[in-house]
C-alpha positions as CSV (number, residue, x, y, z in Angstrom):
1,X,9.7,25.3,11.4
2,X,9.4,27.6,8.6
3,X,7.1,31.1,8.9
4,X,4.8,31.2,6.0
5,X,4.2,35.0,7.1
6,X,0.6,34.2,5.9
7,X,-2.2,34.7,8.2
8,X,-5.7,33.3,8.8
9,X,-8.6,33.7,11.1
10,X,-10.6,31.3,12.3
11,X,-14.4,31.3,12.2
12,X,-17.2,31.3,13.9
13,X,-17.3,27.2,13.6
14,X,-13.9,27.1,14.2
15,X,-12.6,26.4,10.4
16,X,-9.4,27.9,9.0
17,X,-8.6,27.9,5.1
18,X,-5.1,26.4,4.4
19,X,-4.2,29.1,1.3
20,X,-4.1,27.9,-2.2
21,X,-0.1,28.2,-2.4
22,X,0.6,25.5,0.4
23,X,-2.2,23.3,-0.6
24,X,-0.6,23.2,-3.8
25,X,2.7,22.6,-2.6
26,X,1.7,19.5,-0.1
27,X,-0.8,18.2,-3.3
28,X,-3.6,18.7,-1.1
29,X,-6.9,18.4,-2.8
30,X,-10.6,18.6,-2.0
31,X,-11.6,15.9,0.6
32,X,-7.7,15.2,1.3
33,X,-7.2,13.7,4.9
34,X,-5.1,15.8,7.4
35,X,-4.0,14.5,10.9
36,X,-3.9,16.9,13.5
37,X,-1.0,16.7,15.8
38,X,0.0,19.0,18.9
39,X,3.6,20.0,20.5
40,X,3.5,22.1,23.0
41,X,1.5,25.2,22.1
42,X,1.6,24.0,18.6
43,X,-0.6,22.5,16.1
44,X,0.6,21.1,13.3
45,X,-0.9,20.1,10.0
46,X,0.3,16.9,7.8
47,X,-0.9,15.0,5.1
48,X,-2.6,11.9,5.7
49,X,-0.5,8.5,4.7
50,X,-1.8,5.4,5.0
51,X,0.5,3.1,6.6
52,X,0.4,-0.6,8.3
53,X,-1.3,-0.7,11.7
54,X,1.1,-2.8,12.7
55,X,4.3,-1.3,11.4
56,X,3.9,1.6,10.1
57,X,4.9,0.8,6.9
58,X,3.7,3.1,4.0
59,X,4.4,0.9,1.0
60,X,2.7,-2.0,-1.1
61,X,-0.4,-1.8,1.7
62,X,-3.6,-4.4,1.6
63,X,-7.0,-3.5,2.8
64,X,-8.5,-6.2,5.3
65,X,-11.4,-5.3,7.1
66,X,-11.0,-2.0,6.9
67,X,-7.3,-1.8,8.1
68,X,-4.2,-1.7,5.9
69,X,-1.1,-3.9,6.5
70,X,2.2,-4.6,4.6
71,X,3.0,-7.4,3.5
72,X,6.0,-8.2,6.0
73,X,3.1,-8.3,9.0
74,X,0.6,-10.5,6.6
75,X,3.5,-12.9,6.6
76,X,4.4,-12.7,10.3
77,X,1.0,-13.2,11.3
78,X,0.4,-16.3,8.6
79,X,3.6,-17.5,10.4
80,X,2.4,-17.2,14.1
81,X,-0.8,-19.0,13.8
């Protein structure tokens, strides 16, 4: 891991501003989603990506009921039934 040397505090309801410099770098805009993930006594930041539910497949994604999946699952589970 790299050390920004940037520092933030948090406040009073718990919120921390991610500095305009990284946002910029990761293309994170207003209203982007972050996942939260934890390692020890870290916390770690990343960008959300939508991927299959199945696979985890990032690419060429459909919507079906309010999940995405690829199009390698769609034809596995047309195949199964």
């Amino acid at each position: 891991m790299k050390n920004t040397g940037i520092l933030r505090n948090i406040d009073d309801m718990g919120r921390i501003v991610i500095p305009k410099e990284l946002r910029r770098q990761f293309d994170m805009g207003e209203n982007t989603e972050v996942e939260i993930y934890t390692n020890d006594n870290t916390i770690v930041l990343k960008r959300h990506e939508p991927n299959c539910v199945f696979c985890g497949n990032e690419r060429d994604l459909v919507p079906y009921k309010g999940k995405l999946l690829c199009p390698e699952c769609i034809a596995d589970l047309k195949n199964s039934l």
